[in-house]
N, C-alpha and C positions, 0 to 999 in steps of 0.2 A: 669782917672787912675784906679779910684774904676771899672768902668765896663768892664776896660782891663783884669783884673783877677776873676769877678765874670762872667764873660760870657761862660767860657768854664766849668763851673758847672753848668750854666742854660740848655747847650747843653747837658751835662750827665745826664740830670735828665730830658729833654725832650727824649734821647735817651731809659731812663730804663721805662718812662709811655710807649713810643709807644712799646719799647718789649714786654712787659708784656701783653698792651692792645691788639694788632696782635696778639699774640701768641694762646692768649683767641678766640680769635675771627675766627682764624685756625683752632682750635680745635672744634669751634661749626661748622663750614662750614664745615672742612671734614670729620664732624660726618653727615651731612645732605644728605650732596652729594653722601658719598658711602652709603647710605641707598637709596637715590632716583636709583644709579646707580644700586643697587644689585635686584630693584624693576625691574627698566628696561630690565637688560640682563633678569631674569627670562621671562619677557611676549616676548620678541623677542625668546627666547628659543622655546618659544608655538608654535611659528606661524612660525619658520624657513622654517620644510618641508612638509608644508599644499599643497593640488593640488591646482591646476591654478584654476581651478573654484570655490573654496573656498576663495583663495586668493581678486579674483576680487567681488566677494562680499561682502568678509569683507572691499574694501576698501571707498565705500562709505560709510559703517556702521561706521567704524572711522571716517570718515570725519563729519559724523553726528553728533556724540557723542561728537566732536573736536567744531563744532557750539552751540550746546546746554550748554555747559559747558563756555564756551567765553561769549556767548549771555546772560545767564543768573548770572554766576557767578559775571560778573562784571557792573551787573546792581546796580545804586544805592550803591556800596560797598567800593567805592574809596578816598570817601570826597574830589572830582573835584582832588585828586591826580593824576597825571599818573604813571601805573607801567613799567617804566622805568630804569632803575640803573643812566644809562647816564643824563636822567631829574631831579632825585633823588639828585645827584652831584650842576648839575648848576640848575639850577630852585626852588628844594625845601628844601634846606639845607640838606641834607642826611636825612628825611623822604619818605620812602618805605609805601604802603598801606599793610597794615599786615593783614589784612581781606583775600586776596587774593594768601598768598601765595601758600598755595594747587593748586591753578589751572591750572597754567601752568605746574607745574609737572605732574600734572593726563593729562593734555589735552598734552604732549609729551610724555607719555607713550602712549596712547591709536595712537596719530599717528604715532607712530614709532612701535607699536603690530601689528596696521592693515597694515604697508608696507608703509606708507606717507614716501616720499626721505625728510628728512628733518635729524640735527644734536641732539647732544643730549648736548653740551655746553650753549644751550640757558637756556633751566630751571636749569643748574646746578649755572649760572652766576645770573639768578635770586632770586636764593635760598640763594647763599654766600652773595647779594646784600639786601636781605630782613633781613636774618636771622642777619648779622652786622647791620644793620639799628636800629631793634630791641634791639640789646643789647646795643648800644650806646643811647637808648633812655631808658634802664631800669638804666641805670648809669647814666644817665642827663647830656652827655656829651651838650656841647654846638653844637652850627651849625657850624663851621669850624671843630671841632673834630669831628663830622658825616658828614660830607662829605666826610670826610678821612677813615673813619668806613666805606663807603659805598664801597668804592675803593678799599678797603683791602677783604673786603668780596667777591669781584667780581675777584681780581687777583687771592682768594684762592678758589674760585669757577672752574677758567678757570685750576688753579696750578693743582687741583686735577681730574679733566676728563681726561687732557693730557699727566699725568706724567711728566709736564717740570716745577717744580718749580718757578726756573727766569723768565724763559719764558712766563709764563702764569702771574707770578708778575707783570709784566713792561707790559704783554698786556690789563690786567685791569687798567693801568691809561695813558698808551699812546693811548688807544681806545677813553677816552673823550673829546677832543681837537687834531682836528689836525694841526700839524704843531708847536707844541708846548708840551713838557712834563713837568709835576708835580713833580718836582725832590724831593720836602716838602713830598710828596708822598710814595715815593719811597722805603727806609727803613720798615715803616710798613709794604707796600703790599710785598715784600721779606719777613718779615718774617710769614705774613699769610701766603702766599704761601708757603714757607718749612713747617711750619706746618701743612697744611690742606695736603700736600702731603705726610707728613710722617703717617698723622692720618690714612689717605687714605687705607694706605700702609697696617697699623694695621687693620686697619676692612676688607682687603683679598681682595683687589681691584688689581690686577696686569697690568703691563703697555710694551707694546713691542717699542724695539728701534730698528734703522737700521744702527751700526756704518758701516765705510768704513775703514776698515784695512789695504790694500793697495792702494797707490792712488799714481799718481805722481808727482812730483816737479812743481814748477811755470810753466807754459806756457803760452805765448801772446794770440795764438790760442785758446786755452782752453778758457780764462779770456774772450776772444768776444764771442764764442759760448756763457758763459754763460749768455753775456749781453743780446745778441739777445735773448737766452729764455728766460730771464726776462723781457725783450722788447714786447715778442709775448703775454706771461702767464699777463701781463698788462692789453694788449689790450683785451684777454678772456675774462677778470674781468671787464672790461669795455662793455662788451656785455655782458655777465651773469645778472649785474646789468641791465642793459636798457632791457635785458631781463625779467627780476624779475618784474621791476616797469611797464612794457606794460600790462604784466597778469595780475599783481594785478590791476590796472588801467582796463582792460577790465572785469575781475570779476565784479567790482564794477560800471563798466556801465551798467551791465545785472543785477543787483540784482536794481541799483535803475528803471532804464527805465520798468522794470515788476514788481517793486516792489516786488519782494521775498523776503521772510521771512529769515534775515541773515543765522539762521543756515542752511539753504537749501543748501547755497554757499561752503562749504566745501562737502556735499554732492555731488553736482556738480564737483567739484574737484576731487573727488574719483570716479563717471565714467569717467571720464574720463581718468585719470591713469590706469582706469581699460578697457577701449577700445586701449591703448596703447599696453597695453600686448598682445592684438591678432598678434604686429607686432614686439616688442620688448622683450629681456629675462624679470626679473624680478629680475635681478641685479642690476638694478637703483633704486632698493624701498629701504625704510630702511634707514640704515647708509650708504651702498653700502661699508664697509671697506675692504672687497676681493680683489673689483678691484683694492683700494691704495695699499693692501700687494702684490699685481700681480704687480702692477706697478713699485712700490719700490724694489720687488726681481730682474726686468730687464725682467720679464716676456712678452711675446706679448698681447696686448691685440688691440680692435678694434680702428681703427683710430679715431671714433666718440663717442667714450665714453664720453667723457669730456662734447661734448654737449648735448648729451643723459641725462647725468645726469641733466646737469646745467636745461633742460625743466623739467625733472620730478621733480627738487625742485623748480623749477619755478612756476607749478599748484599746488602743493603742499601746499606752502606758500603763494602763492600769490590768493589762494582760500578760505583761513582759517583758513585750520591747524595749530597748534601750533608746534614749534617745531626749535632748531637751526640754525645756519647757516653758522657757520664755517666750522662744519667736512664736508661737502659739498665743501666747499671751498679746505680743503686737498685732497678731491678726485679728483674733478674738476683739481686742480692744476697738481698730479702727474701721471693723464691721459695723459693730456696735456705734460706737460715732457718727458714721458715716447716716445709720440709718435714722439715730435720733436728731442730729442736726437736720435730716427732710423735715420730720415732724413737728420741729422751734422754728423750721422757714430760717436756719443758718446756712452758710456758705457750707457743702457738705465736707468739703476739705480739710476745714478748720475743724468740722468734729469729729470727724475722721484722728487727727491728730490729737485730738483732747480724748477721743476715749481708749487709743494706743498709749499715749503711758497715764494715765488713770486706773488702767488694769495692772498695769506694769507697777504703778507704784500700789496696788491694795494685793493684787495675788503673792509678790514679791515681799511685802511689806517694806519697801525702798522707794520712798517719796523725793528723798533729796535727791539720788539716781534720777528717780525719773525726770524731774524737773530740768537736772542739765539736762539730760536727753534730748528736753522739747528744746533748749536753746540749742544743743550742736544740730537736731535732724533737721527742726523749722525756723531758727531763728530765734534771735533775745526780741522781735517785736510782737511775741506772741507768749511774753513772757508772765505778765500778770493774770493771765487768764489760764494757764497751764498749771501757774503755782496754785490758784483757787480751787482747781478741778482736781488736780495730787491728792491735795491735803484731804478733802474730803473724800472721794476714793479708800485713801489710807487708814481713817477715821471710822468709815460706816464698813468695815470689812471685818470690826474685832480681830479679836486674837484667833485667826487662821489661818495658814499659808500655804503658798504649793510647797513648801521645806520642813517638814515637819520636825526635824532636828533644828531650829532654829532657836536658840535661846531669846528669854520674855526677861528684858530689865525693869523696864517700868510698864502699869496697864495703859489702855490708851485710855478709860476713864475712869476716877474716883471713884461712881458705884459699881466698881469692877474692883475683885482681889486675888491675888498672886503671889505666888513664892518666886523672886526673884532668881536668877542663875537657872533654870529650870526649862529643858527645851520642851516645845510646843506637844510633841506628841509624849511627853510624858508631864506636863502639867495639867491642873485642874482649873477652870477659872470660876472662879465663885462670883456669885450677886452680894456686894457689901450690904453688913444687915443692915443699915441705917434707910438703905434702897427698901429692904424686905420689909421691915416695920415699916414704913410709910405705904409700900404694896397693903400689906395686912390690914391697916387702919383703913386706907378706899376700899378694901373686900367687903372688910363688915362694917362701913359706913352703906355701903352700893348695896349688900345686902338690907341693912333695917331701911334703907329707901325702899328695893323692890317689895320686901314684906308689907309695908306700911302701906305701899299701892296697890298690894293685894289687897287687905284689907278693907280698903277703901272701895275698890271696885264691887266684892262683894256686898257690903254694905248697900251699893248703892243699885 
């Protein structure tokens, strides 16, 4: 009876630690981030309208600078830690290597100065990730209290790049597990996220939206289109990836099989990028954010954007460079959109945004994220046909991700099996036998048919 009425004061008082602790912890994140971000626009400012021949020089010189700082920064500086947020979480009780946080930020400035196609949400998620880590270790909180420091830090990391507070809250803890949300979670990283967004706000960081003003009522028609582009914007994300891991996998066959010296590799990465340009613009380097705001306005752009880009962040990253992976993911998406909505005779606007977080919610595997996303960037009146296009996206992508340290709770289907706790790149996913016996019995049913029409035919 005593803990029927003291329990809803232990939840007010677990309620007032995590505000107070979030709030802290938003305010140092999006003190960090808009200083990382106010570093970054300045050096892309530098290098916007430099000629092509400058251009393609500076980009192996980053990609150099991007190996040297990797290669040596993180020699010996780790204490066997991984700097990961997601490993940080399940692995090391929310300890971050604080030694290193400098280096991914300087090494995604310097690839995104010299034109690397890469995002800029990765060192900002690392920075909110380190930078909580850190304070939850100067207060002595315990290891289940930092790993929720960790999570808070990384939703107000993501909160404050994207201008989507919720949005980015719920994407820093539905990104570590999929198939599963940290709901314990949840409160805090909301109110990191409002607060790193409003800090944001105050250090002169401004954020563009695309509502949709008018739009119209329920449609069947509509509601399929937008499954199918969330069906298509899946399958992209699912080549994007197999894309991503063949590079990086063939990188790393040519750097061991000649034995070059690591930082050579991102070098190598950046001629290349830079022999691309004799046949492609130079609006795939960078952030590429033009072509999203062309895409998003219903503008025309090329049919093959989306893959265009999805290769040059494919050498990119998968050569070296540092640098995100998401806003890649939004352009890739709302290419893709833009150009399937021509071909359903949609507003290309609207598919433009259905296949930006469509991609977002199957590469990421973070549907719930994406979803707010579409109600903070376009509006709750675009909201049932977002959710449609998510889920499916999420769905038709399996178990793959651009995180391959991301832990597998549940599969996403029955004739699918898994060892649960077990992240991506070290699990197996099996075909459940009950799928495989019923494969087997259509084999050798579809077999004694073909036989029997052989048969026949000779006969006749």
């Amino acid at each position: 009876m005593f803990r029927n009425y003291i329990e809803p004061l232990v939840m007010l008082a677990t309620l007032l630690r995590w505000f107070i602790l979030a709030s802290l912890t938003g305010l140092i994140v999006g003190t960090g981030t808009s200083w990382f971000l106010h570093i970054l626009y300045f050096s892309t400012d530098q290098t916007a309208e430099i000629p092509l021949w400058f251009q393609m020089l500076l980009l192996p010189v980053g990609g150099f600078l991007n190996g040297l700082i990797i290669y040596y920064g993180y020699r010996n500086s780790t204490r066997n830690l991984k700097d990961s947020t997601i490993a940080a979480v399940h692995e090391q009780s929310g300890i971050m290597p604080y030694k290193t946080l400098p280096l991914k930020p300087l090494a995604a400035i310097i690839t995104l100065g010299s034109g690397g196609s890469a995002g800029k949400e990765g060192p900002c998620s690392h920075i909110g990730g380190t930078l909580a880590s850190w304070f939850g270790h100067l207060l002595h909180l315990n290891p289940e209290l930092q790993k929720r420091m960790v999570a808070c830090g990384v939703s107000a990391g993501f909160a404050s790049v994207f201008g989507t507070p919720v949005a980015g809250a719920i994407y820093g803890v539905e990104v570590l597990t999929i198939g599963r949300l940290r709901y314990d979670f949840l409160f805090p990283a909301v109110i990191a996220g409002i607060t790193s967004f409003e800090s944001s706000k105050r250090w002169g960081l401004t954020y563009t939206y695309y509502p949709f003003m008018n739009f119209p009522g329920f449609s069947e028609g509509l509601f399929i289109k937008f499954i199918v582009i969330g069906l298509i914007c899946g399958l992209i994300s699912w080549w994007f990836i197999e894309l991503f891991e063949k590079i990086k996998m063939m990188f790393s066959f040519v750097q061991r099989r000649w034995q070059i010296w690591p930082p050579f590799m991102p070098l190598l990465g950046g001629m290349i990028l830079a022999i691309l340009l004799f046949f492609l613009p130079t609006d795939y380097l960078g952030l590429s954010l033009p072509i999203m705001d062309q895409a998003l306005a219903g503008s025309e752009i090329p049919y093959f954007a989306f893959a265009w880009k999805a290769l040059f962040v494919a050498i990119t990253l998968g050569s070296g460079f540092y640098g995100g992976i998401v806003t890649p993911q939004f352009v890739i998406g709302a290419a893709a959109g833009n150009v399937l909505a021509h071909l359903f005779h949609l507003n290309p606007a609207l598919g433009a945004a259905a296949g930006m977080v469509s991609v977002v919610a199957s590469a990421s595997n973070t549907p719930i994220a994406a979803i707010f996303m579409g109600f903070e960037l376009f509006g709750h009146i675009t909201g049932i046909y977002i959710v449609g296009a998510c889920i499916i996206a999420y769905i038709i992508i399996g178990h793959r991700s651009v995180y391959p340290d991301q832990l597998v709770a549940y599969p996403k289907s029955l004739w699918m099996r898994l060892k649960p706790g077990i992240s991506l790149e070290k699990e197996k996913i099996h075909i459940s036998y009950s799928l495989l016996r019923k494969m087997k019995r259509l084999q050798i049913h579809g077999g004694y048919f073909v036989k029997k029409g052989e048969r026949t035919l000779r006969n006749k």
